[in-house]
N, C-alpha and C positions, 0 to 999 in steps of 0.2 A: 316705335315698338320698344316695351320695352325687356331686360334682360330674362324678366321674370314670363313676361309672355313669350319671347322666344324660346326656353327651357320648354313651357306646357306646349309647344307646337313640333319639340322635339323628340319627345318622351311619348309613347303609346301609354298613358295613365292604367286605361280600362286592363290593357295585357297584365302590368307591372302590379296591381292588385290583387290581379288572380294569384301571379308566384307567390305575391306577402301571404297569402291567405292558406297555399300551400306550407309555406314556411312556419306558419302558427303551433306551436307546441301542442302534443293533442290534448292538454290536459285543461287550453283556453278555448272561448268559442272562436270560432274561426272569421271572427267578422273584425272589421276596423271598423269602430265605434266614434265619428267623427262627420262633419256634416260634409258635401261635395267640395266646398269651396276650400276646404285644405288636401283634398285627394294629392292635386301635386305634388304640396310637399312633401305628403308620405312616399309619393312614387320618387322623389327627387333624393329624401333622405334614403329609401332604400337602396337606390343606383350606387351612391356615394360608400353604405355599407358596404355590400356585395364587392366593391371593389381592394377593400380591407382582409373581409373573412366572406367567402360566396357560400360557407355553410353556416352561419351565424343563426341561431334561431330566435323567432317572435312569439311575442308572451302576451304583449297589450299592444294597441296604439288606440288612442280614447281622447275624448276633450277633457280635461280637467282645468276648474277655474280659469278657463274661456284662453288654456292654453293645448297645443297638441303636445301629449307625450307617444313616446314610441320606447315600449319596454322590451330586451332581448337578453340575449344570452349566446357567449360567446366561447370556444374552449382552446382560443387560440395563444392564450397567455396574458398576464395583466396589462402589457404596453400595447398590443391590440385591440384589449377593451377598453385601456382610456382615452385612445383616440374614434373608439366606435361613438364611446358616451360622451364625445367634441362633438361630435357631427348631430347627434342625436338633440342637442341642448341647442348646437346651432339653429336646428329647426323650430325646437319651445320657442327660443327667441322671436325666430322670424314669422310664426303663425300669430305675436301679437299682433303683427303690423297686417294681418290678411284676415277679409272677412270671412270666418267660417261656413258661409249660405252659400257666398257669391263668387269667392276668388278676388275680389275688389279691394281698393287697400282699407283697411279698418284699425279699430279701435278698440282697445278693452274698453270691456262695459258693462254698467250691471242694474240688475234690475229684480226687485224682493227677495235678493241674498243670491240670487244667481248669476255668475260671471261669466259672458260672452264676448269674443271679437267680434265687431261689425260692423260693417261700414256706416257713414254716416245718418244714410237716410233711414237706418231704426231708431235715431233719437226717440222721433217723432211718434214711433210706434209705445213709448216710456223707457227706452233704455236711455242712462243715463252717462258718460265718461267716466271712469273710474275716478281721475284726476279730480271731477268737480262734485263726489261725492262726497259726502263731510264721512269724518273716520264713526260719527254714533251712529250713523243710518251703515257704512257696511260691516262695521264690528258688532251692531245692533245692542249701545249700547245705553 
């Protein structure tokens, strides 16, 4: 087993959701815009927040370029928002390496200008690696 499945067997995902969602600023929708397979990370990046600033407020969390952002706002002072926005960047990082569907370890990838993580068996489906894309097919040029 490994660290990353121990954490999701430790964490109530579906609970920790609900509080993000509660926490959403009223002025965003109140959804986490992001596929199931990075749920964790959000619940895991939350825990790690909350333990910084436990009033900290949420503004986005969304896939972009097949990366999870988690946007906030924080009124605790600058040295505790640039340690929120470590922890928050920790996670961008670590959702390359996890498939957005499945939770499985994945791949950036991309396929008619859209960039997705995901594990290996969407190659097949036409998603492509980033890596062995040529730069005129994703800069379309």
């Amino acid at each position: 087993m490994t660290n990353d499945d121990e954490n999701k067997q430790l964490i109530d995902v579906a609970t920790i959701l609900e509080e993000i969602k509660a926490k959403i600023n009223i002025h965003y929708a109140k959804t986490i815009d992001c596929d199931p397979g990075w749920h964790h990370l959000v619940a895991l990046c939350h825990t790690e927040l909350m333990m910084i600033d436990p009033n900290y407020e949420v503004y986005q969390i969304k896939e972009k370029f097949g990366s999870l952002r988690y946007y906030f706002g924080t009124k605790s002072g600058d040295i505790t928002e640039v340690e929120m926005w470590k922890i928050a960047e920790k996670y961008e990082l670590l959702s390359q390496t996890v498939c957005e569907l499945t939770g499985k370890p994945g791949k950036l990838m991309f396929q008619l200008g859209l960039y997705k993580t995901l594990a290996e068996e969407y190659i097949k489906e036409g998603w492509e690696p980033v890596e062995k894309v040529s730069p005129d097919k994703l800069f379309g040029i």
